[in-house]
VEXSE-460351 format. One record per residue: residue in one letter; x, y, z of N, C-alpha, C, O in turn. Coordinates in steps of 0.05 Angstrom, whole numbers, plus 5000, padded with zeros to 4 digits. Atoms other than C-alpha are relative to their C-alpha. Layout:
N
AXYZXYZXYZXYZ/...
END
This chain:
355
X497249964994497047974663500549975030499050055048/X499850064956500247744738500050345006500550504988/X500649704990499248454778500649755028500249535037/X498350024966503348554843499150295011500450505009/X500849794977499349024888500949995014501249785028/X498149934979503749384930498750155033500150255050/X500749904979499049614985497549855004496049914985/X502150064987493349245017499750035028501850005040/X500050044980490949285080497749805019495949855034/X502650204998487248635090499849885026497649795032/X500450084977489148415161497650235020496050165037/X501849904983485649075184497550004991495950095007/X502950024994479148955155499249745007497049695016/X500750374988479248175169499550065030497749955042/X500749984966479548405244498050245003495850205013/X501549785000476749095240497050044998495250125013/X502549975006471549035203499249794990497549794972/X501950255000470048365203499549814967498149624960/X499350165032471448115131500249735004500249645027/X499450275000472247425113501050054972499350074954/X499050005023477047485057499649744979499749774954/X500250155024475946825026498249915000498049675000/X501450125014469446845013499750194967501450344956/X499949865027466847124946497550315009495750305026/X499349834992465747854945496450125007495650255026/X503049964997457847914935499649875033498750055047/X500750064978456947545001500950155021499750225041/X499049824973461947925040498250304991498350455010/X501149825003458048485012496949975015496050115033/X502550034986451048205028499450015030497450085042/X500250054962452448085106501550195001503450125013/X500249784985453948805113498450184993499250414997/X502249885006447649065089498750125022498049955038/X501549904988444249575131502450155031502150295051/X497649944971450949675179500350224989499950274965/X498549745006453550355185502150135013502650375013/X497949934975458950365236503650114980505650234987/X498449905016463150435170499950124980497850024971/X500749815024462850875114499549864979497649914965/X500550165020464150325065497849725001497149624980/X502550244996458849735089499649904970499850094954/X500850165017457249285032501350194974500650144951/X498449955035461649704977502149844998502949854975/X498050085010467749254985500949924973499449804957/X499250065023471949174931502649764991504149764971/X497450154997477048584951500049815009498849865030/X500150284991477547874969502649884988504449984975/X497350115016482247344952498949934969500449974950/X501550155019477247034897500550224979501950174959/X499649795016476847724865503450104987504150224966/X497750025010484547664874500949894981502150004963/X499750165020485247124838499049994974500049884955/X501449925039481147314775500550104993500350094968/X497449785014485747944770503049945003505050095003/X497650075010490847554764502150115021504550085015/X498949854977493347934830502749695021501849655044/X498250184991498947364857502250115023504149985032/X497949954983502447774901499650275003498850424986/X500649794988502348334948501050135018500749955034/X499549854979504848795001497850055017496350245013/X502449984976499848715060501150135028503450125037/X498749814979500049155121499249925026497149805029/X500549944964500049175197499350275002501050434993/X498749764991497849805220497250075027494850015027/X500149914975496550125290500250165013501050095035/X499549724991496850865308500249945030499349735038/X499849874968498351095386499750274995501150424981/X500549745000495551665392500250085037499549945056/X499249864976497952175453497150135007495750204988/X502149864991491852475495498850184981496550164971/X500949765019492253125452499349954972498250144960/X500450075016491652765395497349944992495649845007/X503949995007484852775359499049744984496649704985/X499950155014485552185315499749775015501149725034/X499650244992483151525328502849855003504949864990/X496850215006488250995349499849935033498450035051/X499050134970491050585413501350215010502750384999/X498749754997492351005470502749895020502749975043/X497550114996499350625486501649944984500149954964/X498750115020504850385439499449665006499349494988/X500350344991503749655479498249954987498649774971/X502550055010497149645454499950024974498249884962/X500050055028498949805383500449844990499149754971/X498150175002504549345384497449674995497149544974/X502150274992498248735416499250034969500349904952/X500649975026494749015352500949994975499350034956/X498950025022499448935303499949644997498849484981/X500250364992500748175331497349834991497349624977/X502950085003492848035329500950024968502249814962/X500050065034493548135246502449974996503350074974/X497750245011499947755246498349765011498849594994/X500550194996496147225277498549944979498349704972/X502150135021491347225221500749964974499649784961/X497750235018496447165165500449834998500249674979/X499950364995498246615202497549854998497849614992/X502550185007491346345196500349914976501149694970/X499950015028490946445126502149844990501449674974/X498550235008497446075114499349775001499549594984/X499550294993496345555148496349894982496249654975/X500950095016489645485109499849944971497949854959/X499749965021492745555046498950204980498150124958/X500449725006491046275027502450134993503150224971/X497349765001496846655034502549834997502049594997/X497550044998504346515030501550145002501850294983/X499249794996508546925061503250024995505149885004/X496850005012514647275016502450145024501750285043/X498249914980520747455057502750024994504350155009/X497549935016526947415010500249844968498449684966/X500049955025528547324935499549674999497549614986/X500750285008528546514936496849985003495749904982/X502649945003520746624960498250044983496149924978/X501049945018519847104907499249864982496949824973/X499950225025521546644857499349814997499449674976/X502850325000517246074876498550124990498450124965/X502249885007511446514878500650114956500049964937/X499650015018513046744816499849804975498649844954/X499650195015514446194782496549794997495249724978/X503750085000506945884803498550084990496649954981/X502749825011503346494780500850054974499050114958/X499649895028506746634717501049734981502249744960/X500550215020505945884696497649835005497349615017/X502950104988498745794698498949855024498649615025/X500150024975497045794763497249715008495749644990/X503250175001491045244791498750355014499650585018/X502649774999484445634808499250085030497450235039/X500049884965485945674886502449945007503049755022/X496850005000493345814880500150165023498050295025/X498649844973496446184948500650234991502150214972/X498749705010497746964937501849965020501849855042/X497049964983504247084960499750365011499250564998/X501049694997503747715012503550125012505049965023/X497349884986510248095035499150185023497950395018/X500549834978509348395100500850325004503250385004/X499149674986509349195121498150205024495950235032/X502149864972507449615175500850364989502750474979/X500649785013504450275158498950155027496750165037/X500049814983506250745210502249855025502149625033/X498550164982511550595259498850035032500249915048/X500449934982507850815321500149715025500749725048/X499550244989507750095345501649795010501249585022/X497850144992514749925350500050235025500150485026/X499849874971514950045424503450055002504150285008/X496749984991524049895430500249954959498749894941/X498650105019527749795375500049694998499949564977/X499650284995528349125402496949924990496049694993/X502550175001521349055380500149974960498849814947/X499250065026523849125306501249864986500949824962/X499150235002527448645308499049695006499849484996/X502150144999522548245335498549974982497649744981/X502849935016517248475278502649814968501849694948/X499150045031523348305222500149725000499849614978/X500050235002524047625249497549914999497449675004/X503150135006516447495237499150084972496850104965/X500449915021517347715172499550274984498650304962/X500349745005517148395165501750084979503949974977/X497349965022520848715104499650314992501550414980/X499949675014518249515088497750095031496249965046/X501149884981515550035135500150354999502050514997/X500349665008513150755128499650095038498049985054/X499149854981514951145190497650075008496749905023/X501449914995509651485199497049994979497249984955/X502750015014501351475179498250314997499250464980/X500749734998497252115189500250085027500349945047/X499949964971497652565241503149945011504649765002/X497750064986503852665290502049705000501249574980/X499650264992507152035302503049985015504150205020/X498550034976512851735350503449984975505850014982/X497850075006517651595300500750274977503050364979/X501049815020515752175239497950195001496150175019/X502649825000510952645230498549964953499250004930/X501550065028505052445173498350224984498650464983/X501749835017500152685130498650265017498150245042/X500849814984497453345148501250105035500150245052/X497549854977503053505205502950124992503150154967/X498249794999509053885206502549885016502049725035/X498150134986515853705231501749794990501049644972/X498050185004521953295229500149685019498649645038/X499850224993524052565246500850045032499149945048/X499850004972527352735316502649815002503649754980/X499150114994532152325346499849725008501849595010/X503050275000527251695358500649844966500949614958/X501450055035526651765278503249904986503749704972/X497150135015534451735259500349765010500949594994/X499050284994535451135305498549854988499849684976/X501850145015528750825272501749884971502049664962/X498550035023532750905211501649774998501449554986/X497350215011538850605217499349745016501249595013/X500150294985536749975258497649854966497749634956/X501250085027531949915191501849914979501349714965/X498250045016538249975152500749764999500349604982/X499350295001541949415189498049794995498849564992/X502350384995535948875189499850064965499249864952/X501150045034535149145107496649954998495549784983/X501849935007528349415124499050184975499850414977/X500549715023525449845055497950175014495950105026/X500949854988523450435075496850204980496950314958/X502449965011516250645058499750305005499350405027/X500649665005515651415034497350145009496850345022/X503049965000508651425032499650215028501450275043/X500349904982504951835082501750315020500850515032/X498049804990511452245105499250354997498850424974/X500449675008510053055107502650114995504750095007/X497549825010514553445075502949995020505049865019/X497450064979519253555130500549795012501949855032/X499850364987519552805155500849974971501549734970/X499650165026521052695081502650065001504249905011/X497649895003526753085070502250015018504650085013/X498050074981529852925133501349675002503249555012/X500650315005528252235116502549864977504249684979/X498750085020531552205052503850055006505749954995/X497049874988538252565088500549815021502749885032/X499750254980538251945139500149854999501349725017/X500350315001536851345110501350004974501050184957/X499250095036540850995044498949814998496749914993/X501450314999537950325043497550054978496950274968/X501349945023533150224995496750105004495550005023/X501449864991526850664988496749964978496850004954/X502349995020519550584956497450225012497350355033/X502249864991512850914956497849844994497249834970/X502450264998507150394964497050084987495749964971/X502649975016501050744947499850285005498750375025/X500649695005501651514925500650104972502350044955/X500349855021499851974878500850274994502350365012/X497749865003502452594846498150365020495850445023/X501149684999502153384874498150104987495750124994/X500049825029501653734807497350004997496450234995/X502150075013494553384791498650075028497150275031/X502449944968491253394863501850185033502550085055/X498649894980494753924906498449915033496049965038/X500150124983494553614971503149905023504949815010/X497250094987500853435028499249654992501249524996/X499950224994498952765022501249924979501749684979/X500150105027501152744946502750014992503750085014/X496150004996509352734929499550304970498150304950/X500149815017510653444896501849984979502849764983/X499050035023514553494830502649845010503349625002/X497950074999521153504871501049795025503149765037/X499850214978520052964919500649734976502549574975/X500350205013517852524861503649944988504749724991/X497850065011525052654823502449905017504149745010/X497250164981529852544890498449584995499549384986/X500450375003525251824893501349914980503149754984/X498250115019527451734822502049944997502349724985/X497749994990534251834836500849805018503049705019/X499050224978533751364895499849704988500749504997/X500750295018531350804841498349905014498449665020/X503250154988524150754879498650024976498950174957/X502249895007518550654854498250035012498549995036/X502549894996511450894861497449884996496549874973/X501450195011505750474871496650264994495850435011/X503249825005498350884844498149995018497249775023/X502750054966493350914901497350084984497550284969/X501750005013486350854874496850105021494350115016/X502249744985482651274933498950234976500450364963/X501649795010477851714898501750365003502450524985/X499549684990480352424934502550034994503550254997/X496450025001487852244919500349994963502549984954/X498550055021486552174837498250274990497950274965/X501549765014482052894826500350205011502250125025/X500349824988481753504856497450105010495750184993/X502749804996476053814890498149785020496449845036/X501550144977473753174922499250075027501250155040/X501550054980469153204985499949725010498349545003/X501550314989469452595022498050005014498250175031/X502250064998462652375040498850184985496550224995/X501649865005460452864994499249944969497149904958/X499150025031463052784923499449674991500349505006/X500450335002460852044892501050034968500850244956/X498450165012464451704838498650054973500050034953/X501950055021458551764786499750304990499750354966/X500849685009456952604791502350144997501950384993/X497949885010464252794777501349854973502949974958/X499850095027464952264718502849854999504349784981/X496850154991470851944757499349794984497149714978/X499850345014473551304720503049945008504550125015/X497350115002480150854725501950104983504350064988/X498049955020483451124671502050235018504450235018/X498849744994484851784710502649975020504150145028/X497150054985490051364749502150094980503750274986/X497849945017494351374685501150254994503250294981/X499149684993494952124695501150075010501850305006/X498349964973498752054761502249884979504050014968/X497550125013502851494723502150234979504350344983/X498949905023504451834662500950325016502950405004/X498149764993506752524700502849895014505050005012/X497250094987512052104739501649944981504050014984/X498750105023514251784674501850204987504150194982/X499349715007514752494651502750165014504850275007/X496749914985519252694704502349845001504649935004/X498050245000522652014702502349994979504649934981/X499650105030523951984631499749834988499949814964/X500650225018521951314625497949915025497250015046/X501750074976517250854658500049725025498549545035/X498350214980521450444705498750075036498249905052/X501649934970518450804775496950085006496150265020/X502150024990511550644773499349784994500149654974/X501550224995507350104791497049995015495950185003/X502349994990500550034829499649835034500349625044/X500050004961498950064908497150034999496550255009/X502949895006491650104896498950135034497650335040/X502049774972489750214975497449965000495850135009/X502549995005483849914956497849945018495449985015/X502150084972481149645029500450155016499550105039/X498749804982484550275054497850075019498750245034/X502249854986477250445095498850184985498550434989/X501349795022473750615031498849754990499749544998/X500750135028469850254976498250174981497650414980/X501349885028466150344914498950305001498450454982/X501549695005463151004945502250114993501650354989/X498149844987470251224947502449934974504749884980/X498050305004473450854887499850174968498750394969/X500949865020473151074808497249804994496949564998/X502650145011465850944780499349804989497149714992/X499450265017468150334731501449765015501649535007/X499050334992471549864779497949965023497150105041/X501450094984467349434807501449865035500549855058/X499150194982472648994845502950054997503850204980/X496150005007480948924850500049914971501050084955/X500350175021479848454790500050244976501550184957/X500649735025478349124740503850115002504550284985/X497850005008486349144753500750054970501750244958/X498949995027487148894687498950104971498950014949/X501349835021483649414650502450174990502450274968/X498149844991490049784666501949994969501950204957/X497850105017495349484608498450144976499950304963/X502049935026489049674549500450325005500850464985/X500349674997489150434579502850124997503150304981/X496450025009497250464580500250004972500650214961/X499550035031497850204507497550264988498350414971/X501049775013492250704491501850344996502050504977/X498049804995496751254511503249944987505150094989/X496750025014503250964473502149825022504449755020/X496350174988507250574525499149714986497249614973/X500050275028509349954495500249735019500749765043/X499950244975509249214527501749935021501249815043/X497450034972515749194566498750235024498450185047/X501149834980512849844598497649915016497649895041/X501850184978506649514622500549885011500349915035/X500150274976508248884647501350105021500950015044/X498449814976513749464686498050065015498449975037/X502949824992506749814708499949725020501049685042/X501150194984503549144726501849815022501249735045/X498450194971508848734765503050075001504350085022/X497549974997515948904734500950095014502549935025/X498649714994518349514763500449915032502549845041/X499850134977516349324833501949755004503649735022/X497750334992520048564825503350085002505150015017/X497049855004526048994795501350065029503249925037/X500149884977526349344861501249775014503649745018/X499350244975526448724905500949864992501149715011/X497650075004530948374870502850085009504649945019/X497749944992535948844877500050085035502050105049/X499749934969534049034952500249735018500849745042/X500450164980533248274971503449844996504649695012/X497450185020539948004927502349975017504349865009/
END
């Protein structure tokens, strides 16, 4: 089935950590054997090749670039200029990828509907994923004027803030409101008809968030409270204002984000008896609160600076996507609700936000 992953973040390991997305996934695995400068070394779980065999045609791919202030403990650039250079560097490599015929980059509804139309009429066997651009964390728009800059290069969704403090929001594991920085962030998002990316937000950045901005609103790759108490996770009554806003919710397939009790570096994928299915547990509580299953979809997060140690025990690769639709129907939703799961719900969305 086509699957529209709503969260990758493939420009930062193509530069970061040195990926070569289009080769096939065993090799990018083999030539990092014995490295340890990252936690994940030779577990990746993502390529285009692997894309393409899950039927994956389209995606939300990220920029992202923290500035971190002196006091700040968290890796990251210690300027906004320097984030900004860094965001540019993995726009330049998009642009690579285009121009090798890799990527294709979506940017409004006539776009969509090429892409679309390619992948969901038997595609050839080195068809172009179509990626939609977002930046995950705003710390890198130095002016406003630089948002406008970033929208004319294609930019189209953007979560305010990442973890930790930030210039525009305050993220995961902080405290605090948007500020006056954060409302103007807003509405200059409004006019250009940026979507505004939930994800990440702490509580109070949320709720100030949702009282500031109308324009249209999603959550890229998160999972629920209820199941894994955590700030990083949207609590019962976060999830129902999203509903209300007509977002949806893409599933994030980090290990510590779909169980409770996880240890990272501690806990592995195999001695807690993790599997894929246990995503459908996040799903199906939103449904629950929803009433139906129109606000979810899948953000997997899968190159988020994790792999297989970090991942459920049964997927080997992105490609184990389409295990997803067989575990749904196990549980009773019916085919309109999947293909919603796998690509609808999301397209829904950006139809009406791009129309």
């Amino acid at each position: 089935m086509f699957t529209f992953d709503v969260h990758l973040d493939l420009s930062m390991n193509a530069l970061e950590w040195n990926r070569d997305f289009t080769r096939p996934i065993e090799e990018i695995r083999r030539r990092e054997r014995g490295q340890t400068d990252k936690k994940d070394r030779g577990k990746s779980t993502v390529c285009f090749p692997e894309m393409r065999r899950g039927s994956i045609g389209l995606c939300v791919a990220t920029q992202i670039a923290r500035y971190v202030k002196p006091a700040n403990p968290l890796a990251g650039w210690h300027s906004p200029e320097q984030a900004w250079a860094q965001t540019q560097g993995q726009l330049a490599w998009y642009r690579a990828m285009e121009e090798r015929g890799e990527l294709v980059q979506v940017t409004d509804k006539a776009g969509l509907e090429k892409m679309l139309a390619l992948w969901m009429n038997n595609p050839p066997p080195n068809a172009p994923i179509g990626y939609i651009l977002s930046l995950e964390g705003a710390d890198s728009i130095v002016t406003l004027k630089h948002l406008e800059r970033a929208y004319a290069q294609g930019l189209r969704a953007l979560g305010p803030a990442h973890y930790g403090p930030g210039t525009y929001a305050q993220g995961t594991d902080a405290t605090g409101g948007i500020g006056q920085r954060g409302r103007e962030l807003l509405a200059e998002m409004q006019r250009l008809g940026v979507i505004l990316d939930a994800t990440h937000l702490c509580d109070d950045s949320f709720w100030e968030t949702m009282e500031h901005f109308s324009g249209p609103v999603w959550a890229s790759h998160s999972n629920c409270r209820a199941l894994v108490p955590h700030n990083r996770q949207f609590a019962d009554e976060q999830i129902k204002v999203l509903v209300e806003r007509g977002a949806v919710i893409g599933a994030a397939l980090d290990a510590w984000m779909m169980i409770p009790g996880w240890v990272r570096g501690q806990t592995t994928p195999e001695g807690v008896g993790l599997k894929l299915e246990r995503i459908v547990d996040h799903m199906d509580h939103i449904c629950q609160l929803a009433g139906n299953a129109k606000h979810i979809g899948i953000g997997t997060d899968l190159d988020g600076g994790y792999g297989r140690e970090q991942t459920p025990a049964d997927l080997d690769t992105i490609a184990d996507l389409q295990r997803i639709p067989e575990m749904l129907a196990r549980r009773g939703y019916t085919p309109a609700d999947i293909e919603g799961v796998m690509h609808g719900n999301f397209l829904r969305f950006l139809r009406a936000a791009w129309r």
